[in-house]
LOSE-568978 format. One record per residue (C-alpha): residue in one letter; x negated, y negated, z. Coordinates in steps of 0.05 Angstrom, whole numbers, padded with zeros to 5 digits, always signed. Layout:
REM residues N
aXYZ...
This chain:
REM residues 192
x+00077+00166+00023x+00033+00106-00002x-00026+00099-00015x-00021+00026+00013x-00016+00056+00079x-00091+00068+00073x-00117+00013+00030x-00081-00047-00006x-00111-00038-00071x-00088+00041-00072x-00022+00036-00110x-00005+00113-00110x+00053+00142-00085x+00070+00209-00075x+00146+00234-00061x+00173+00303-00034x+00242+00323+00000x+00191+00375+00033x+00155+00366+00093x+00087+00336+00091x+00038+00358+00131x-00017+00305+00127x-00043+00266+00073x-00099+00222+00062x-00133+00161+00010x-00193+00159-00026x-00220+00087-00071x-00284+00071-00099x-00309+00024-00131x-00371+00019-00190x-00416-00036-00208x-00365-00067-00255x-00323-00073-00199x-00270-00027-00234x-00241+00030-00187x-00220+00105-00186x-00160+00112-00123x-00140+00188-00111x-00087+00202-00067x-00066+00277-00034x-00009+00303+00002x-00008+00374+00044x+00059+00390+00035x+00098+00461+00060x+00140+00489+00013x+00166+00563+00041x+00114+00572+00079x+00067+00557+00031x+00016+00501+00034x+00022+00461-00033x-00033+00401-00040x-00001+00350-00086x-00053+00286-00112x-00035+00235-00146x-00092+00205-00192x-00116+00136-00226x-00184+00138-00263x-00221+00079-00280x-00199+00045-00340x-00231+00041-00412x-00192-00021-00425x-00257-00069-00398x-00301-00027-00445x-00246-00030-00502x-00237-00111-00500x-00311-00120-00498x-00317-00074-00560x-00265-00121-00599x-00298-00178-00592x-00351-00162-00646x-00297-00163-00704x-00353-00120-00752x-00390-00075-00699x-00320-00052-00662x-00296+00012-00703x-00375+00034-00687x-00362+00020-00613x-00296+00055-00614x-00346+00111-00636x-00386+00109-00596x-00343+00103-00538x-00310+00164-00556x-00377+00202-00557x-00397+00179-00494x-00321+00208-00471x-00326+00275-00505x-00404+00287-00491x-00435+00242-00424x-00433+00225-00355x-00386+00170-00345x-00362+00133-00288x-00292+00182-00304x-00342+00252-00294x-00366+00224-00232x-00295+00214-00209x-00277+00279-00231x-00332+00311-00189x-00309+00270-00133x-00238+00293-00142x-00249+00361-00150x-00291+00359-00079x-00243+00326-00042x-00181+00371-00057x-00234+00432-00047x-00228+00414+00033x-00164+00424+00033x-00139+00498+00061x-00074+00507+00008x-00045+00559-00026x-00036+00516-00088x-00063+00453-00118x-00032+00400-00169x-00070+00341-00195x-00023+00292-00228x-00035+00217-00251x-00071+00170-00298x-00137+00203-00318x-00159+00142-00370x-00188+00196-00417x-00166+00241-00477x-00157+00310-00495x-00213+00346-00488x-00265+00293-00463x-00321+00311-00408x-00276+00298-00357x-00217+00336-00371x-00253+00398-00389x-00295+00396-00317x-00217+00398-00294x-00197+00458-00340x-00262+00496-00311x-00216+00504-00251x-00137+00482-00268x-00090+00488-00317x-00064+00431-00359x+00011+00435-00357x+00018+00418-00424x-00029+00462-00455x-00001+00500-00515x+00065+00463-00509x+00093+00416-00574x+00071+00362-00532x+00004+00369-00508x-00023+00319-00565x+00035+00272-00540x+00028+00194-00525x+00042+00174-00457x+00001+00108-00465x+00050+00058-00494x+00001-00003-00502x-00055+00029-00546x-00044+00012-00625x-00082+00060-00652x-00063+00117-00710x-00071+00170-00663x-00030+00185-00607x-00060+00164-00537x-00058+00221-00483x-00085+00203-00422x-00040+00223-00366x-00038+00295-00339x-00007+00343-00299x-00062+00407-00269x-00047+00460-00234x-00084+00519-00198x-00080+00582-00234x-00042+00623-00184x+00012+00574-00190x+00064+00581-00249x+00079+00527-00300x+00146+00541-00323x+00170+00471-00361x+00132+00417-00373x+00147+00354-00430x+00131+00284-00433x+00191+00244-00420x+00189+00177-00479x+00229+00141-00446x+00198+00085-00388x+00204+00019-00352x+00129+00002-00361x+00071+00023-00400x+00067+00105-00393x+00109+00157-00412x+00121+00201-00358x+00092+00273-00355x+00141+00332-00324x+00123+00400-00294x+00164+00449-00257x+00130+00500-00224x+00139+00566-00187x+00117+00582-00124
């Protein structure tokens, strides 16, 4: 399915050789005119109802260019930036409280949320998602992993994720370095 199907500017996809029950969109859009898209996926998988969403959070890059353009003052931005991440509301915690109500309506037996979250290891926003899922890459050799190809920074940029509901079972998950554009991709395999 695509999200195109329910808005233009929704470029999610979600694929399954199961049977889908129903799925549905979500956009929105702040003041800066920058956008979270979510998109979700009922799918039945032996008898079981599995809710699949694929995610893209708004993006720090408007924030990150704005910061580089004071050539003296931008290491203190990048600071502060990554305060603000780690420790305040952001326009990627109120998409994460969004999120985490919309797949709540949902009657399945199981939940993943995969995609681009725009955010780091342990920022606001990921840890409102572990106070409910499991990061698939938790306590694996690649859970500090880049999967953003396009930030030069020292330290490896994680911002892509794969959660799952804790009655659901993790049993691989890497990221995959190799790629056609500008993430790596994150696997999971999971029992039901």
């Amino acid at each position: 399915i695509s999200g195109r199907l329910r808005h233009h500017r929704i470029n999610l996809g979600i694929l399954s050789n199961y049977k889908i029950l129903h799925y549905d969109a979500h956009i929105n859009f702040n003041q800066d005119n920058n956008f979270h898209t979510f998109l979700k996926a009922l799918i039945k998988i032996k008898n079981k109802k599995i809710l699949i969403t694929s995610v893209h959070l708004e993006s720090l890059s408007p924030k990150i260019k704005k910061i580089k353009q004071n050539k003296y003052l931008w290491p203190i931005g990048i600071l502060r930036l990554g305060w603000q991440e780690l420790f305040c509301e952001t326009e990627r915690t109120k998409s994460v409280t969004r999120l985490l109500k919309w797949v709540e309506q949902e009657q399945a037996d199981g939940i993943i949320l995969a995609g681009d979250f725009n955010t780091f290891p342990f920022a606001k926003p990921i840890r409102m998602i572990n106070n409910h899922f499991k990061d698939s890459l938790w306590l694996s050799s690649d859970f500090f992993s880049k999967t953003y190809t396009k930030i030069k920074i020292p330290a490896p940029a994680r911002i892509d994720y794969i959660f799952y509901a804790p009655n659901l079972a993790c049993l691989h998950s890497k990221v995959i370095t190799e790629t056609v554009g500008d993430h790596y991709p994150v696997l999971a395999l999971f029992g039901i």
